[in-house]
PyMOL Python script that loads the backbone (N, CA, C, O; Angstrom):
from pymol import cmd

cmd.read_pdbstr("""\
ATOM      1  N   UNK A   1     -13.211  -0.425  -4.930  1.00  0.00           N
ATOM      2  CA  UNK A   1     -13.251  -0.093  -3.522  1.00  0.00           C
ATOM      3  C   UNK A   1     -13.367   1.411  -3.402  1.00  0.00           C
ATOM      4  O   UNK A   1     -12.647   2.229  -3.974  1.00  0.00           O
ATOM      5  N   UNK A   2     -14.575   1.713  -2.414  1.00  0.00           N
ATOM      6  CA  UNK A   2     -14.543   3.118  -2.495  1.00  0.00           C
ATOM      7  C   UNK A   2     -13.974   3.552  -0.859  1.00  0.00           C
ATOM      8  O   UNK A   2     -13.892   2.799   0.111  1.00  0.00           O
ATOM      9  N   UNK A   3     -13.589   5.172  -0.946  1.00  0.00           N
ATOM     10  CA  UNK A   3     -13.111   5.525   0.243  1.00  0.00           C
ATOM     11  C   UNK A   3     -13.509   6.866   0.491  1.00  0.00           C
ATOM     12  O   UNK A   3     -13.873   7.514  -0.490  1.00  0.00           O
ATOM     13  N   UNK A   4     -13.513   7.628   2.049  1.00  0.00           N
ATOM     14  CA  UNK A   4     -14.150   8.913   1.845  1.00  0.00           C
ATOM     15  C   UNK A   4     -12.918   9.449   1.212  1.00  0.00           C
ATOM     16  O   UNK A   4     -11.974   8.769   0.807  1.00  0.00           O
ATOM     17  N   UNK A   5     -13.036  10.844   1.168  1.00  0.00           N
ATOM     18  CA  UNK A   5     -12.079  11.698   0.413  1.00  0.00           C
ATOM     19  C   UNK A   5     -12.205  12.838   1.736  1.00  0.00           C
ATOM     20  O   UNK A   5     -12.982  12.806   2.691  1.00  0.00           O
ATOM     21  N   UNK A   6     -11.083  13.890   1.385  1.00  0.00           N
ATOM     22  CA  UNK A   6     -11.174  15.386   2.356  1.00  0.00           C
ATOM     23  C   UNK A   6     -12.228  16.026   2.238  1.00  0.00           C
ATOM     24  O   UNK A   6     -12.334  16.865   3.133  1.00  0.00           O
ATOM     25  N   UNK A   7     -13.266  16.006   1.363  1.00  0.00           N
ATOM     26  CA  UNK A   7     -14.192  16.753   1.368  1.00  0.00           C
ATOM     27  C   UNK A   7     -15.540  15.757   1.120  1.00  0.00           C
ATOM     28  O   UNK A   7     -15.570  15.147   0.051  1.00  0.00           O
ATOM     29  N   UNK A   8     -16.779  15.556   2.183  1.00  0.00           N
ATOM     30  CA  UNK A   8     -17.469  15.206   2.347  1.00  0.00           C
ATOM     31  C   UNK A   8     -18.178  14.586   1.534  1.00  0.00           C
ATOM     32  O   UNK A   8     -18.354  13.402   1.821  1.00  0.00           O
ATOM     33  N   UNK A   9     -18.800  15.068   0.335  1.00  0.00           N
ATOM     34  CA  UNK A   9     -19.575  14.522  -0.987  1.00  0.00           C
ATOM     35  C   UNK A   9     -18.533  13.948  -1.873  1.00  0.00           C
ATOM     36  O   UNK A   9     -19.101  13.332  -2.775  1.00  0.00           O
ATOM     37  N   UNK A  10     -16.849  13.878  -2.026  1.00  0.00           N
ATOM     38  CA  UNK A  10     -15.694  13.520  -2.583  1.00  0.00           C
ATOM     39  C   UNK A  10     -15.451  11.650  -2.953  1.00  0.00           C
ATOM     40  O   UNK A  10     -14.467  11.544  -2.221  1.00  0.00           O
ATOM     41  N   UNK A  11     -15.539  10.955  -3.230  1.00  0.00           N
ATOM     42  CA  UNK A  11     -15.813   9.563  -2.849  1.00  0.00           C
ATOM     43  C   UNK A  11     -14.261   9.015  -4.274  1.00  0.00           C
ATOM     44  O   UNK A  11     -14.211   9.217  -5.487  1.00  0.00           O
ATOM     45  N   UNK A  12     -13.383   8.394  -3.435  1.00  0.00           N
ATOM     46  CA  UNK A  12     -12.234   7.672  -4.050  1.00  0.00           C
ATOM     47  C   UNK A  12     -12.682   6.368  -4.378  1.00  0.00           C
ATOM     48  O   UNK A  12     -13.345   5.611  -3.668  1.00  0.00           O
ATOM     49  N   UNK A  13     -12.133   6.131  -5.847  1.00  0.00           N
ATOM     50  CA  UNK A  13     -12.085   4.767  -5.482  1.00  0.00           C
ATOM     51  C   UNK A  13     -11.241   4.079  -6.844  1.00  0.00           C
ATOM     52  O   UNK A  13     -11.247   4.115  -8.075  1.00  0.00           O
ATOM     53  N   UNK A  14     -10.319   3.253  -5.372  1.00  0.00           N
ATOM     54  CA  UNK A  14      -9.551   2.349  -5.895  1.00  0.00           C
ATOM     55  C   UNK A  14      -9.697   1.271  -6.858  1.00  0.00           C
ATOM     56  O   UNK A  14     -10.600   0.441  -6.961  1.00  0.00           O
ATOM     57  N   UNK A  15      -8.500   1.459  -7.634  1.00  0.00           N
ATOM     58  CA  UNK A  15      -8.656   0.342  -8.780  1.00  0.00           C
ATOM     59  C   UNK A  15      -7.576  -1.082  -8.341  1.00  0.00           C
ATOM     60  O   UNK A  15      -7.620  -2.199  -8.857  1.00  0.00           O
ATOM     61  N   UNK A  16      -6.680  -0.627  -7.285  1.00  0.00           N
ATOM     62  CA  UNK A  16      -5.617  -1.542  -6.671  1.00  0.00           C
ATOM     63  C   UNK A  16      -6.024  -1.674  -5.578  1.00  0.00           C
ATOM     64  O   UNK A  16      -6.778  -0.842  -5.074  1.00  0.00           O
ATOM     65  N   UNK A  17      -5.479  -3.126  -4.742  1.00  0.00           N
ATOM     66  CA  UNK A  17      -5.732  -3.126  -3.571  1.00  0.00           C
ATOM     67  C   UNK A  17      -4.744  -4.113  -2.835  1.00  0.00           C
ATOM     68  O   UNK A  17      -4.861  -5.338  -2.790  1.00  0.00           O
ATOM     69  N   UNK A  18      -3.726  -3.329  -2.255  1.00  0.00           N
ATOM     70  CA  UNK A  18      -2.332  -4.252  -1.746  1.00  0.00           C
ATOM     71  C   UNK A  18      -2.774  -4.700  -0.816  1.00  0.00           C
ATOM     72  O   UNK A  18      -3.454  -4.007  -0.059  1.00  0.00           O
ATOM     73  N   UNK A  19      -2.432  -6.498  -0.492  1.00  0.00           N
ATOM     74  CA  UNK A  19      -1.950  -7.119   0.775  1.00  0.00           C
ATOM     75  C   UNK A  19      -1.169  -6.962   1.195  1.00  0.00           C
ATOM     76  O   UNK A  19      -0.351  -6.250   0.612  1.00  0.00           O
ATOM     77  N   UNK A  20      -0.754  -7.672   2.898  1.00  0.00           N
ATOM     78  CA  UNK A  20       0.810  -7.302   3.125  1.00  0.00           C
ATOM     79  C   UNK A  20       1.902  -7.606   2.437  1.00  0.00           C
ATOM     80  O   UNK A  20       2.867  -6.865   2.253  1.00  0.00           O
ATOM     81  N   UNK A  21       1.730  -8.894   1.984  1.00  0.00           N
ATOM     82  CA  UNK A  21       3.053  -9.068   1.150  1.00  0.00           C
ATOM     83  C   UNK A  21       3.248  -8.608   0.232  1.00  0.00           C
ATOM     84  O   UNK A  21       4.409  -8.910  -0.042  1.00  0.00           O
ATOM     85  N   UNK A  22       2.717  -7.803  -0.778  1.00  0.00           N
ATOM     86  CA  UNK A  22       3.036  -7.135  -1.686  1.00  0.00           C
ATOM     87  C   UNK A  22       3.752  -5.828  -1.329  1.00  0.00           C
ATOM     88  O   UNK A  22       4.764  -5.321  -1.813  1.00  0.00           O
ATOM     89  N   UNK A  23       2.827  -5.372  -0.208  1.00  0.00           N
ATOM     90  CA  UNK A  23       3.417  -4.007   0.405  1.00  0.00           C
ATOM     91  C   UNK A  23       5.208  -4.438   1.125  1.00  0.00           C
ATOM     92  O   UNK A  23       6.243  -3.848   0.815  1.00  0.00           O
ATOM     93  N   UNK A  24       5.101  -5.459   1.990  1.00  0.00           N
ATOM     94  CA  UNK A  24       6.361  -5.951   2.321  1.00  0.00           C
ATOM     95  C   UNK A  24       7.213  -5.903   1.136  1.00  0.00           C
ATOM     96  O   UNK A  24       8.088  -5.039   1.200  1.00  0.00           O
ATOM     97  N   UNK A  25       7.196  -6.335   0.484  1.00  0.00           N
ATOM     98  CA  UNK A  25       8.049  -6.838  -0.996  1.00  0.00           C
ATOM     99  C   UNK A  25       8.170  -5.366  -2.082  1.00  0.00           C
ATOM    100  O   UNK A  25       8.995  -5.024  -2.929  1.00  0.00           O
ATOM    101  N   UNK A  26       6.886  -4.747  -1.545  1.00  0.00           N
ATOM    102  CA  UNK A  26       7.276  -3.466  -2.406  1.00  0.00           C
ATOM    103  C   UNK A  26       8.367  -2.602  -1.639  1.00  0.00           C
ATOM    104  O   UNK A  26       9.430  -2.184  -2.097  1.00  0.00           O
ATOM    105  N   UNK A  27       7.841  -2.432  -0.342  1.00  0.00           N
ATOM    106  CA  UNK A  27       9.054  -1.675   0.604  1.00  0.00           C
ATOM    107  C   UNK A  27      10.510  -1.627   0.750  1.00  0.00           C
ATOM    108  O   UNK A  27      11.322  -0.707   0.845  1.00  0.00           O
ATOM    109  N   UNK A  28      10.605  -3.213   0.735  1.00  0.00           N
ATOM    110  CA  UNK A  28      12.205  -3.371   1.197  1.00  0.00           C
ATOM    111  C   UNK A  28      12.848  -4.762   0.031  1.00  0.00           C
ATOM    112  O   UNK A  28      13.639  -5.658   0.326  1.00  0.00           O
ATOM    113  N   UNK A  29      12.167  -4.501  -1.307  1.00  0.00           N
ATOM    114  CA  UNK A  29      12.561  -4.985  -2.185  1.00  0.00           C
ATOM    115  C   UNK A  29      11.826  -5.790  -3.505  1.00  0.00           C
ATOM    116  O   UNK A  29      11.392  -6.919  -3.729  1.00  0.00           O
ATOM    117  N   UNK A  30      11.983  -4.310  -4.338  1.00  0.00           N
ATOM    118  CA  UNK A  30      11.129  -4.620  -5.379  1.00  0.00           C
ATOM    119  C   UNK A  30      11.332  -5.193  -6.122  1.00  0.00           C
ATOM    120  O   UNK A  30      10.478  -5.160  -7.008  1.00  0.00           O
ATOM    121  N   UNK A  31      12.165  -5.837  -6.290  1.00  0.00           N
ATOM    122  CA  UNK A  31      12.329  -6.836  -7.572  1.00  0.00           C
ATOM    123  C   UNK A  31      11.908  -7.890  -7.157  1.00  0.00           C
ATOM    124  O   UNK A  31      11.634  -8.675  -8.065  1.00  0.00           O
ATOM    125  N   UNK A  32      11.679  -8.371  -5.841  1.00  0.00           N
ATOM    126  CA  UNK A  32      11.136  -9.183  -6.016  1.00  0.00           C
ATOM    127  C   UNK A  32       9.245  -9.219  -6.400  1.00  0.00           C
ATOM    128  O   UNK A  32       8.773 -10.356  -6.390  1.00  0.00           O
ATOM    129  N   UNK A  33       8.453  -8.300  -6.649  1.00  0.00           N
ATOM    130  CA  UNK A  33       7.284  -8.420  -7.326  1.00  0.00           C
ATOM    131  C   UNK A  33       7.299  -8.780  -8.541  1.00  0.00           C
ATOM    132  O   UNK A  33       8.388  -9.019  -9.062  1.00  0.00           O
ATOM    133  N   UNK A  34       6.457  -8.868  -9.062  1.00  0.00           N
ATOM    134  CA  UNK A  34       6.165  -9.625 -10.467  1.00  0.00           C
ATOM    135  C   UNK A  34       6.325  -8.184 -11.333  1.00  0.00           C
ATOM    136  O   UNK A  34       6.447  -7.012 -10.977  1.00  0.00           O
ATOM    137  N   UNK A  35       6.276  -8.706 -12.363  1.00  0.00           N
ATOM    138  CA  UNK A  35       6.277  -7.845 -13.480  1.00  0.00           C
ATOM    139  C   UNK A  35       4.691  -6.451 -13.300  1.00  0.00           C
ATOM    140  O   UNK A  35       4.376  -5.261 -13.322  1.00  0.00           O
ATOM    141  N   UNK A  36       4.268  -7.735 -13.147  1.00  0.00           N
ATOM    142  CA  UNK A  36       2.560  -7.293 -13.249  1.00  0.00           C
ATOM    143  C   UNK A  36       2.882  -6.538 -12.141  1.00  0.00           C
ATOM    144  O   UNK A  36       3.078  -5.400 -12.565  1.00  0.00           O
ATOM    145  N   UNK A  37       3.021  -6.562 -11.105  1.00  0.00           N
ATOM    146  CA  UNK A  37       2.906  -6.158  -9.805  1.00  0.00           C
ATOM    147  C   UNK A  37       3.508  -4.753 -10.169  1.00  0.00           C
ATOM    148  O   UNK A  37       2.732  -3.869 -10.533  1.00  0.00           O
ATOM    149  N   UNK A  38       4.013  -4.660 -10.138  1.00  0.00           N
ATOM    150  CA  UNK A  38       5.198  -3.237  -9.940  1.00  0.00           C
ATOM    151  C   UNK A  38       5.068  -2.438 -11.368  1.00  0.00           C
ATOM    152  O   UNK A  38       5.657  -1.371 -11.536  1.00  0.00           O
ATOM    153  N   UNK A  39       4.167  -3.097 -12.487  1.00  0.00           N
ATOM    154  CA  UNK A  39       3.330  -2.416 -13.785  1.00  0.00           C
ATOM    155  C   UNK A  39       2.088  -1.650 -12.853  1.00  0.00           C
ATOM    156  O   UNK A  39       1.713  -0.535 -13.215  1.00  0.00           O
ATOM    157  N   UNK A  40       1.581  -2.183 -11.860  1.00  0.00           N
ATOM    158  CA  UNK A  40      -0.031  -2.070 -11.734  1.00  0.00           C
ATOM    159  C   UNK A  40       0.283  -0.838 -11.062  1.00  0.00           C
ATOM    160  O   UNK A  40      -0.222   0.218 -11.441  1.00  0.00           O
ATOM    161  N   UNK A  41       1.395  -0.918  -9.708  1.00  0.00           N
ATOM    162  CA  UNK A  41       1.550   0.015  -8.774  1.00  0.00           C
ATOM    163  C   UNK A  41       2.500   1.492  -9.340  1.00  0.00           C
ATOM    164  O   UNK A  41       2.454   2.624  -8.859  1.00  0.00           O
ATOM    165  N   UNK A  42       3.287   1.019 -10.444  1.00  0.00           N
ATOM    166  CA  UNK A  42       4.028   2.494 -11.122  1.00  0.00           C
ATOM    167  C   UNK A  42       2.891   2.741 -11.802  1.00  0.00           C
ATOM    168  O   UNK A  42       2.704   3.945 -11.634  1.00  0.00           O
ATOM    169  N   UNK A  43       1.737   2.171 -12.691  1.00  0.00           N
ATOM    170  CA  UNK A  43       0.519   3.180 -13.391  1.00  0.00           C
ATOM    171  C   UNK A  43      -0.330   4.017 -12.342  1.00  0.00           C
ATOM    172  O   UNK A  43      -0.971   5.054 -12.509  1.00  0.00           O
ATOM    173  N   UNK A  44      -0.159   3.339 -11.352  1.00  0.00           N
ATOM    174  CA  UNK A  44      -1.259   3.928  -9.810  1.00  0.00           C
ATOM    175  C   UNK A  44      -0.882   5.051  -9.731  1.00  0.00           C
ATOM    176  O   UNK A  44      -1.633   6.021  -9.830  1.00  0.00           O
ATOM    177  N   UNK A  45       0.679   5.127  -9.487  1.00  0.00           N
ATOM    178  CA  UNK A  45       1.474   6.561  -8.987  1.00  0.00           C
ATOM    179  C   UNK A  45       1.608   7.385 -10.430  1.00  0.00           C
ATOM    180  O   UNK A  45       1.722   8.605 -10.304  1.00  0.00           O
ATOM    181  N   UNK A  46       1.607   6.821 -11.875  1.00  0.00           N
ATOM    182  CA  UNK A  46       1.532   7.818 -12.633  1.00  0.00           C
ATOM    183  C   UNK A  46       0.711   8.805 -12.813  1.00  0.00           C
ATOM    184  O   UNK A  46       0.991   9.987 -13.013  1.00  0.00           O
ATOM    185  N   UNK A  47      -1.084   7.929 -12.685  1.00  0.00           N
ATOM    186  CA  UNK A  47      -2.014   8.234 -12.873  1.00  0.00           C
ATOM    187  C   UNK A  47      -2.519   8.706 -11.796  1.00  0.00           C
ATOM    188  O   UNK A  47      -3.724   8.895 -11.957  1.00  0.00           O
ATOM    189  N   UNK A  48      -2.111   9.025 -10.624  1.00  0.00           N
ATOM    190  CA  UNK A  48      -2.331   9.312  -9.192  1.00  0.00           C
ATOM    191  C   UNK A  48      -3.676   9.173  -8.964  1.00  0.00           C
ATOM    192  O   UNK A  48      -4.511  10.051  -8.745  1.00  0.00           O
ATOM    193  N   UNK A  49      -3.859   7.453  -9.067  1.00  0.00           N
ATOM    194  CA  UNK A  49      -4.944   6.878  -8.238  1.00  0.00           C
ATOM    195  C   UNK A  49      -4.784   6.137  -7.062  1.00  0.00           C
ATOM    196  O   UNK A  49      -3.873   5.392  -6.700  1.00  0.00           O
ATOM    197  N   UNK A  50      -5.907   6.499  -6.492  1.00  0.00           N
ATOM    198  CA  UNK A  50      -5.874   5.562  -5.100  1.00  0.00           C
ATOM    199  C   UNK A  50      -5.548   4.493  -4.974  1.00  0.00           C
ATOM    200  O   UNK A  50      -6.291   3.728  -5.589  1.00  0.00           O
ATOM    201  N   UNK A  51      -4.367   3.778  -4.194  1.00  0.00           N
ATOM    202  CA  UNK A  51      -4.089   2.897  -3.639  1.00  0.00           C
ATOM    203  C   UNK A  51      -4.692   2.112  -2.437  1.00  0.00           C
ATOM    204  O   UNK A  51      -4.279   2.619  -1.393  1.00  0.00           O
ATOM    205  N   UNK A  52      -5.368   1.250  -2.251  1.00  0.00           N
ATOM    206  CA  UNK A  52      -6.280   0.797  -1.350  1.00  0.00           C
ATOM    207  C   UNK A  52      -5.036  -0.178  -0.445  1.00  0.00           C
ATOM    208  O   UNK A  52      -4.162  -0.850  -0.994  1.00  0.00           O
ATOM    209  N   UNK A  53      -5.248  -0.030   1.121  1.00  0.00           N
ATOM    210  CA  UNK A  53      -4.432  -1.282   1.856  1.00  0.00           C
ATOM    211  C   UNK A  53      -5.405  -2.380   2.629  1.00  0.00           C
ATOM    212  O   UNK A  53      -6.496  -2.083   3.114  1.00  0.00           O
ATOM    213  N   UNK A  54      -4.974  -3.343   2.649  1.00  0.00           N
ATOM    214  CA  UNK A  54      -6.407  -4.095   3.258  1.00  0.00           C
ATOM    215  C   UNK A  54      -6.149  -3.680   4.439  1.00  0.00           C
ATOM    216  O   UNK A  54      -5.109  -3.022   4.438  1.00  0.00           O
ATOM    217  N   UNK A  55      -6.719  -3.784   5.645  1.00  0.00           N
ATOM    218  CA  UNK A  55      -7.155  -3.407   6.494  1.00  0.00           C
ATOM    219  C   UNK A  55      -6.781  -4.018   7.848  1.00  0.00           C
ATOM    220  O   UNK A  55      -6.736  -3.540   8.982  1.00  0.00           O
ATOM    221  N   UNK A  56      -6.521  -5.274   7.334  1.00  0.00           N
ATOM    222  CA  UNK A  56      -5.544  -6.589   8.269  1.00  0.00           C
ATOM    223  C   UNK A  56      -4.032  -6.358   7.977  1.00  0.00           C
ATOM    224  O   UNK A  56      -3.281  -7.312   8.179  1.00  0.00           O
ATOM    225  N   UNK A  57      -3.542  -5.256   7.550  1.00  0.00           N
ATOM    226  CA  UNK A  57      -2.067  -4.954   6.150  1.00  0.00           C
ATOM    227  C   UNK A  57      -1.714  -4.602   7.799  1.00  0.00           C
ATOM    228  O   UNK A  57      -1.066  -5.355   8.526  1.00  0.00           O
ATOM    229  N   UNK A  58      -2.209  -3.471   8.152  1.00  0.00           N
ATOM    230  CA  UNK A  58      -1.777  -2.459   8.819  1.00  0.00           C
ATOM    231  C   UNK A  58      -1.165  -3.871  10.649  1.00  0.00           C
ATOM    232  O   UNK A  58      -0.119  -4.485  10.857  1.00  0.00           O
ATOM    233  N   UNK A  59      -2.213  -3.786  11.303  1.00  0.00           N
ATOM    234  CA  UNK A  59      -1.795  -5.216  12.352  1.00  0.00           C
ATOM    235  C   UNK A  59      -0.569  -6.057  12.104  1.00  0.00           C
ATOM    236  O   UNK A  59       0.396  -6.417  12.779  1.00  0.00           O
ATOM    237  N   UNK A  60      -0.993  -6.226  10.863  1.00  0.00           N
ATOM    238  CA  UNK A  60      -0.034  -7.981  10.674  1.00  0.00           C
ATOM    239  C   UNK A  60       1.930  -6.827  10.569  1.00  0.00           C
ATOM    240  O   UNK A  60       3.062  -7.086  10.976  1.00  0.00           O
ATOM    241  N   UNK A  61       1.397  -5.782   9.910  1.00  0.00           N
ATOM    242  CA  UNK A  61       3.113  -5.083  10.009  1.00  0.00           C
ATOM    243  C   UNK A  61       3.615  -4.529  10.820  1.00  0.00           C
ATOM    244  O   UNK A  61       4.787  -4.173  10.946  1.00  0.00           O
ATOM    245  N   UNK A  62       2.309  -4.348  11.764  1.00  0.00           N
ATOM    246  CA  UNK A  62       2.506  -4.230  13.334  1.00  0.00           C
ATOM    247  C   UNK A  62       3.556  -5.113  14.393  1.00  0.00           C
ATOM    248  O   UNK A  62       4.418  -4.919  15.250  1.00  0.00           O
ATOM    249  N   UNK A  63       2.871  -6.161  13.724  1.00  0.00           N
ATOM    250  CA  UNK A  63       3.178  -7.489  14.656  1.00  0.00           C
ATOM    251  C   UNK A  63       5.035  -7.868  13.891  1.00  0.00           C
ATOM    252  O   UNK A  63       6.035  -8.070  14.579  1.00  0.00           O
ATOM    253  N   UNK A  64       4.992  -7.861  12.697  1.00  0.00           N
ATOM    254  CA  UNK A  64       6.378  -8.328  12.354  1.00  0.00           C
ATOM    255  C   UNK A  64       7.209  -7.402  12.651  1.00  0.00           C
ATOM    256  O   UNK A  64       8.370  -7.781  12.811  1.00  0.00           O
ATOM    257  N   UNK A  65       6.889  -5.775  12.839  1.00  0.00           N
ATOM    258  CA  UNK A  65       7.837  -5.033  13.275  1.00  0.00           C
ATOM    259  C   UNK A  65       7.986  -5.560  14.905  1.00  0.00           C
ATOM    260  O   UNK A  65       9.152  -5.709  15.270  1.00  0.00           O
ATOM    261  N   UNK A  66       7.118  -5.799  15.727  1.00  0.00           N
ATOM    262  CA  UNK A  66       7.471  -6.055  17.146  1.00  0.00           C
ATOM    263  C   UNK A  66       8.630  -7.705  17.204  1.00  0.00           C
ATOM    264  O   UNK A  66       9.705  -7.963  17.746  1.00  0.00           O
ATOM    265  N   UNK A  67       7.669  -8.473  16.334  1.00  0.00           N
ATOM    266  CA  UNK A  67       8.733  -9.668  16.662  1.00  0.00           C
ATOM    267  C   UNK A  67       9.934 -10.277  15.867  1.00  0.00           C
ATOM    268  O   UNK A  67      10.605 -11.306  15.943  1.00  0.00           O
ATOM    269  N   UNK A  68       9.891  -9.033  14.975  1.00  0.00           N
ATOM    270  CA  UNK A  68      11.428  -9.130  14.246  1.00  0.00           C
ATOM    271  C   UNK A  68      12.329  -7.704  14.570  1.00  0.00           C
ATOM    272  O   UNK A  68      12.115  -6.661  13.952  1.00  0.00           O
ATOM    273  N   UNK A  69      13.190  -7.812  15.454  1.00  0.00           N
ATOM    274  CA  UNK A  69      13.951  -6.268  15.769  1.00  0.00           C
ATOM    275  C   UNK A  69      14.541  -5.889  14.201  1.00  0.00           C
ATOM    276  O   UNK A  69      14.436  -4.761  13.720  1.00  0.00           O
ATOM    277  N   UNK A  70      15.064  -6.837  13.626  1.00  0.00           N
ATOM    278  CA  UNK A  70      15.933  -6.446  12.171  1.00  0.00           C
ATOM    279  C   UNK A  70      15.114  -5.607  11.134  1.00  0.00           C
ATOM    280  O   UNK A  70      15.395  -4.787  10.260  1.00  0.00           O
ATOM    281  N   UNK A  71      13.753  -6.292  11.719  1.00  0.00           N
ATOM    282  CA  UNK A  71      12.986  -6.273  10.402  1.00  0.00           C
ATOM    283  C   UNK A  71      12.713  -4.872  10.379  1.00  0.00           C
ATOM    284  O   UNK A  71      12.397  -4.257  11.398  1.00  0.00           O
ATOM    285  N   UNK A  72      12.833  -4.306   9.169  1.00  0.00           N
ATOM    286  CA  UNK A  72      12.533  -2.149   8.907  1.00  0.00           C
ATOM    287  C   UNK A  72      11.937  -2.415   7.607  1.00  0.00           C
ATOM    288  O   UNK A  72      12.179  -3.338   6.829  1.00  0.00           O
ATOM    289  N   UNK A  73      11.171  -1.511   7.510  1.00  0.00           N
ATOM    290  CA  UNK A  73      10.426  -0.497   6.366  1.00  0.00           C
ATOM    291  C   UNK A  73      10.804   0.422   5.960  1.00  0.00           C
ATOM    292  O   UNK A  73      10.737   1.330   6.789  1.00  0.00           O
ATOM    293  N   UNK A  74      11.231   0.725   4.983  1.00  0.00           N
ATOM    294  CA  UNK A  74      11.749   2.089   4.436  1.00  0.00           C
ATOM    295  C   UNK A  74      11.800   2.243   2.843  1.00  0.00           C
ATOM    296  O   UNK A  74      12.031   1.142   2.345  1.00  0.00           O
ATOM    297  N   UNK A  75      11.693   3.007   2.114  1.00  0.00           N
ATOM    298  CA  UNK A  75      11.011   4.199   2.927  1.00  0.00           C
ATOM    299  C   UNK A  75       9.499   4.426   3.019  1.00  0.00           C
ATOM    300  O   UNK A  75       8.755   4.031   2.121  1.00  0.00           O
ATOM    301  N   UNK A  76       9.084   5.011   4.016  1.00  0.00           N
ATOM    302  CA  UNK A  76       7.193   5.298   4.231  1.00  0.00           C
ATOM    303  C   UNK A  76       6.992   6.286   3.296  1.00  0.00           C
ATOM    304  O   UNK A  76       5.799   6.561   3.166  1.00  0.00           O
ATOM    305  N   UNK A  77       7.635   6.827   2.697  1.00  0.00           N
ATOM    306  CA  UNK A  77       6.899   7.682   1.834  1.00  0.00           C
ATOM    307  C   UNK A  77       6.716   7.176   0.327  1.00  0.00           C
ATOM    308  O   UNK A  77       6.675   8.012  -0.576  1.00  0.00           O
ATOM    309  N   UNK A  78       6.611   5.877   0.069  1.00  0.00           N
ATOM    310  CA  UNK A  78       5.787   5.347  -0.747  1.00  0.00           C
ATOM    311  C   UNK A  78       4.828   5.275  -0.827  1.00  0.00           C
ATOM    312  O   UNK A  78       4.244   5.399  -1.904  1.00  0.00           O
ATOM    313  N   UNK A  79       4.197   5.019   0.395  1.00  0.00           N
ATOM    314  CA  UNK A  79       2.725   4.964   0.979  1.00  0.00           C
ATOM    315  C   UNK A  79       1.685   6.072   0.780  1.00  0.00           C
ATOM    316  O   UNK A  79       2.140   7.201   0.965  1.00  0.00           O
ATOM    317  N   UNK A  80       0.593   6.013   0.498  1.00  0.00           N
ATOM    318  CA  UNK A  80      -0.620   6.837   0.245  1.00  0.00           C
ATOM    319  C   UNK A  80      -1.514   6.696   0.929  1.00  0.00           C
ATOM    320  O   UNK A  80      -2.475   5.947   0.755  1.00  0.00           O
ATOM    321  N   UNK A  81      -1.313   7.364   1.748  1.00  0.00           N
ATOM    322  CA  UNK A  81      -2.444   7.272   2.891  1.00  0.00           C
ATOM    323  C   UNK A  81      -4.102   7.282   2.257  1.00  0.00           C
ATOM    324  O   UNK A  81      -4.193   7.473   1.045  1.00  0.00           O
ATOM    325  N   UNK A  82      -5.056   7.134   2.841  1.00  0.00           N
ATOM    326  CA  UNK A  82      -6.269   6.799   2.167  1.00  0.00           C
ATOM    327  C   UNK A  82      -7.011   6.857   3.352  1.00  0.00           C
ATOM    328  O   UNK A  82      -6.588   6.287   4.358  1.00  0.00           O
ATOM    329  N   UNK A  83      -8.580   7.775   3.358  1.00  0.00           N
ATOM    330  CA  UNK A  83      -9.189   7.954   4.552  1.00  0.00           C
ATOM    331  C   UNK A  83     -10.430   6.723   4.207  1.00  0.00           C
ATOM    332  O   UNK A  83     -11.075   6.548   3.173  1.00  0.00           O
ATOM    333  N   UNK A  84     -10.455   6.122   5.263  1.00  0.00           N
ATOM    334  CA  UNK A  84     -11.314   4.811   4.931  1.00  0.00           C
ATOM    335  C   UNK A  84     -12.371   5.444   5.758  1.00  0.00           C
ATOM    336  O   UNK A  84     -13.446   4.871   5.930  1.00  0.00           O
TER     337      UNK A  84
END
""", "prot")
cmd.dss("prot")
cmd.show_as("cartoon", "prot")
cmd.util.cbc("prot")
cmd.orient("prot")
């Protein structure tokens, strides 16, 4: 998956690409991912490659933050923003 970058001719591209539930499950409790899972995403951040989010990620955590008051995310600074 490719993405723009800060500088115009710059082109990212992801070797991972989280759904929500992975991102859910990475956020507010990682043990529950798989082995694999939480191998793929600590080499991402070693190797400081792009992390890709699908694109429906962003809505759907929209929506569970509105219709679950309990429900929180923390912390956001796991997250890698990415200019699509």
């Amino acid at each position: 998956m490719e993405c723009g970058a800060g500088e115009r001719n710059e082109v990212l591209t992801a070797q991972l690409l989280l759904d929500t539930h992975v991102i859910v499950r990475w956020l507010t409790a990682e043990k529950k991912l798989s082995r694999e899972q939480e191998r793929a995403i600590q080499r991402a951040f070693r190797q400081r490659e792009p992390i890709a989010i699908s694109s429906v990620t962003l809505p759907e955590l929209l929506r569970a933050l509105e219709s679950n008051p309990g429900f929180e995310i923390a912390p956001l600074t796991k997250l890698i923003p990415v200019i699509v």
